[in-house]
C-alpha positions in Angstrom: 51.2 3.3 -74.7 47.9 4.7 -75.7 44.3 3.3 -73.8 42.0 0.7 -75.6 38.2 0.6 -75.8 36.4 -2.3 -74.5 36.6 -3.5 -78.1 40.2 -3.3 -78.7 40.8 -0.2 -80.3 42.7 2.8 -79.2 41.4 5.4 -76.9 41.2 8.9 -78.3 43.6 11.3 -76.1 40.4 13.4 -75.4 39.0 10.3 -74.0 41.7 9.0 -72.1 42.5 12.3 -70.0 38.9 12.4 -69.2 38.9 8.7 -68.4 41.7 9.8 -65.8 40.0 12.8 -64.4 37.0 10.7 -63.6 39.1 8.4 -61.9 40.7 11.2 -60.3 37.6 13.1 -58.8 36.2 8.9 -57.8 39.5 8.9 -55.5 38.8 12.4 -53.6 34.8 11.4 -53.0 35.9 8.1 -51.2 37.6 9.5 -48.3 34.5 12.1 -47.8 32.8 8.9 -48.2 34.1 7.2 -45.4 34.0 10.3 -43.3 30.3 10.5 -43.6 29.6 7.0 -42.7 31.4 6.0 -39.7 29.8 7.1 -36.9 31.5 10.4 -34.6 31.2 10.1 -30.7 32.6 13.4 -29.1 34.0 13.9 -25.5 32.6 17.0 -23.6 35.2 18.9 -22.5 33.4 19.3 -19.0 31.9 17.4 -17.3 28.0 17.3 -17.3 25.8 17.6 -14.4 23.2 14.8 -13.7 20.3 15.8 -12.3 18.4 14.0 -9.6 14.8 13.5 -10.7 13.4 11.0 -8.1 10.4 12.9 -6.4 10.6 13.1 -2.8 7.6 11.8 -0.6 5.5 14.3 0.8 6.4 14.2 4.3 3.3 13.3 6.7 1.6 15.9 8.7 1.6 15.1 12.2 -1.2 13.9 14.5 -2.8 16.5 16.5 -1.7 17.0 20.0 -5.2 14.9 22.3 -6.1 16.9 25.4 -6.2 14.1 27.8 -7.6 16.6 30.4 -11.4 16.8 31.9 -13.6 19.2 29.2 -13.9 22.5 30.5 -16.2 25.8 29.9 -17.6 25.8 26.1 -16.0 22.6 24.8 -19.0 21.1 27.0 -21.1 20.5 24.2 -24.2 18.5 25.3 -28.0 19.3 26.1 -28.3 19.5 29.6 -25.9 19.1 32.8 -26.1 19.0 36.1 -24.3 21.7 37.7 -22.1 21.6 41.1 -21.5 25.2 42.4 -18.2 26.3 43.9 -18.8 25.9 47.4 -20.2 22.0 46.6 -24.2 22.5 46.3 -26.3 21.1 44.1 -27.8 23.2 41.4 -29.7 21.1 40.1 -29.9 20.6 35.6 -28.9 23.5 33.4 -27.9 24.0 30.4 -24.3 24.4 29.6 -24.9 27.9 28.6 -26.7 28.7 31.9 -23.8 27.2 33.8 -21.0 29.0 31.9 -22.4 32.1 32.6 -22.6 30.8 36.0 -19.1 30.5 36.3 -18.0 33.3 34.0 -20.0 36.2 36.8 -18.0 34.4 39.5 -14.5 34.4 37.5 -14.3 31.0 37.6 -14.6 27.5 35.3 -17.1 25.2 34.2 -15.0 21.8 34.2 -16.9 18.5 33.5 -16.0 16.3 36.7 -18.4 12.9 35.7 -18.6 12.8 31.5 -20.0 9.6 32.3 -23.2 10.0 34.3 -26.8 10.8 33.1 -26.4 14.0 32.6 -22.9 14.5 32.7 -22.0 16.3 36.0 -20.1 19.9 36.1 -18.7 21.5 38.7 -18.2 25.6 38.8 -14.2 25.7 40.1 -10.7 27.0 39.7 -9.5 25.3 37.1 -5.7 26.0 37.3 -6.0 25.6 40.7 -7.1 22.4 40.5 -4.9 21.2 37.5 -2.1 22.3 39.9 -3.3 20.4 43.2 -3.9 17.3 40.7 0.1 17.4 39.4 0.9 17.9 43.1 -0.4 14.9 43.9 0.6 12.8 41.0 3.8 13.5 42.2 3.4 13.0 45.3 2.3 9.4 44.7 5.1 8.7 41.9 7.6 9.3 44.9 6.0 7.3 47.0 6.4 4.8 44.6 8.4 2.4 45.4 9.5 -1.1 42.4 10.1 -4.1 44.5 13.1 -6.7 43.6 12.5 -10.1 44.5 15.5 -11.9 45.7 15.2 -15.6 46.5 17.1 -17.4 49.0 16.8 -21.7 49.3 16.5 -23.8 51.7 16.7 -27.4 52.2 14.6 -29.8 54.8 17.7 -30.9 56.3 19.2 -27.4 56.5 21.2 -27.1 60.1 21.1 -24.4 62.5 24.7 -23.0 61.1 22.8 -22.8 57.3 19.5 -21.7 58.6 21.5 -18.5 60.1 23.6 -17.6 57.6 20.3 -18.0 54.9 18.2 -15.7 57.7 20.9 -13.1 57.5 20.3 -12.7 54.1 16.6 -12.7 54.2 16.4 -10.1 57.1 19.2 -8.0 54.9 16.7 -7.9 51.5 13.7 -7.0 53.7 15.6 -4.1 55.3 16.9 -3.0 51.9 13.0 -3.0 50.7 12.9 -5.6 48.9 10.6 -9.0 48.6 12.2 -12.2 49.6 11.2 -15.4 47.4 12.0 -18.3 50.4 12.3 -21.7 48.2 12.3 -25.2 49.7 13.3 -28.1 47.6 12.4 -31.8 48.1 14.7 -34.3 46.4 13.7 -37.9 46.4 12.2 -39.6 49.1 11.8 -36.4 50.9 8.6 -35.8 48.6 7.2 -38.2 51.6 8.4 -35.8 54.2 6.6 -32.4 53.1 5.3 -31.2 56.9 9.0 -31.5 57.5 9.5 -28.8 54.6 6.2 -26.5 56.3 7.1 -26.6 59.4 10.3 -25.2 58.1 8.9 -22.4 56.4 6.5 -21.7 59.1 9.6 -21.2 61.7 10.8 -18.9 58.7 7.5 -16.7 58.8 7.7 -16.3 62.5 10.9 -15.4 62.7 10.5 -12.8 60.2 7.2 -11.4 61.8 8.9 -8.1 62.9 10.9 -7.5 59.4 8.5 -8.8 57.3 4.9 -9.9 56.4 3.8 -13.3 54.3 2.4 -12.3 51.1 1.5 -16.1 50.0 1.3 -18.9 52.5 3.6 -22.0 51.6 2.1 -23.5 48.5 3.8 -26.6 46.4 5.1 -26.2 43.0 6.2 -29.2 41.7 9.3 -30.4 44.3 9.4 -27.4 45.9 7.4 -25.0 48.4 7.4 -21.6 47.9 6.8 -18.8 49.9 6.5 -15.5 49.4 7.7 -12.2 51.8 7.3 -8.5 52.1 8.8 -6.2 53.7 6.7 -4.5 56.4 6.2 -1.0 55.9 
């Protein structure tokens, strides 16, 4: 059956195959069509490195190092000073110049002894000697050194003799072991009326003690109680 025109009649055969080959080549576009427009997401095949872009701080330089130490030779830097020779005399205001050079002829330091005073006062000396004694003694005093404990032991106004010995024991042990003895006396009720009772008490305490020990503060009351305070003797 041959093709019609839009107004009934029949198609030439020319018409009609050209009429299909359009349709024909319409058909192929779409697909390309289709291809084009919908959007491609590919995979990579490795996996891709992220780089880390956050900027590092820039790390703070650190303070410089404070000699704590006296100044010494030319870090003296004022006017005038009066100058201490080795052997202790007085030679009177120089300048620090003068003094170095002083020092320097006898192969020794300048080292600033009073940065205080008006002028400051410098003395002509070994300085690593005396850096040295100056450790020495630091030393030396940080042995003898000594961090007390304070150990309390209480007592009562009615304690008995059996009590009061067994409570001595233990004050006389802390004192020999070097440590301070906190001695506590607490009044309960009426026997707030009955405090030279409680003095007496710690009185007998302090005597008895004498040898071992020394009283640091006298009985004093805090509140409902009388405190004293011991030391070991040294």
């Amino acid at each position: 059956m041959s093709e019609l025109t839009p107004h009934g009649k029949p198609l030439p055969a020319h018409g009609a195959a050209l009429r299909r080959k359009r349709h024909a080549e319409s058909r192929r576009r779409a697909p390309a069509l289709e291809r084009i427009a919908r959007p491609v997401y590919f995979q990579p095949s490795h996996p891709v490195e992220q780089r880390n872009t956050t900027i590092g701080r820039r790390p703070h330089a650190a303070p410089p190092v404070r000699d704590t130490g006296p100044r010494i030779n030319d870090r003296i830097r004022v006017p005038e000073i009066r100058l201490i020779g080795a052997e202790g005399e007085n030679l009177g205001v120089v300048t620090p110049e003068r003094a170095l050079t002083l020092a320097e002829d006898a192969g020794l330091d300048l080292v600033e002894i009073s940065p205080n005073a008006t002028p400051p006062v410098c003395k002509i000396m070994d300085y690593g000697k005396f850096k040295y004694e100056n450790q020495k003694k630091e030393a030396e005093a940080r042995r003898n050194q000594k961090t007390f404990d304070i150990k309390e032991v209480k007592f009562r106004p009615g304690t008995d003799s059996h009590d009061y010995d067994v409570k001595m024991r233990n004050v006389f042990r802390f004192l020999e072991e070097g440590d301070k003895v906190k001695v506590t006396l607490r009044f309960r009720g009426r026997e707030m009326a009955h405090m030279d009772l409680g003095r007496q008490l710690l009185e007998k305490i302090a005597d008895d003690v004498k040898e071992q020990g020394k009283v640091e503060s006298m009985p004093k009351l805090e509140g409902r109680q009388m405190v004293m305070m011991i030391a070991p003797q040294r």
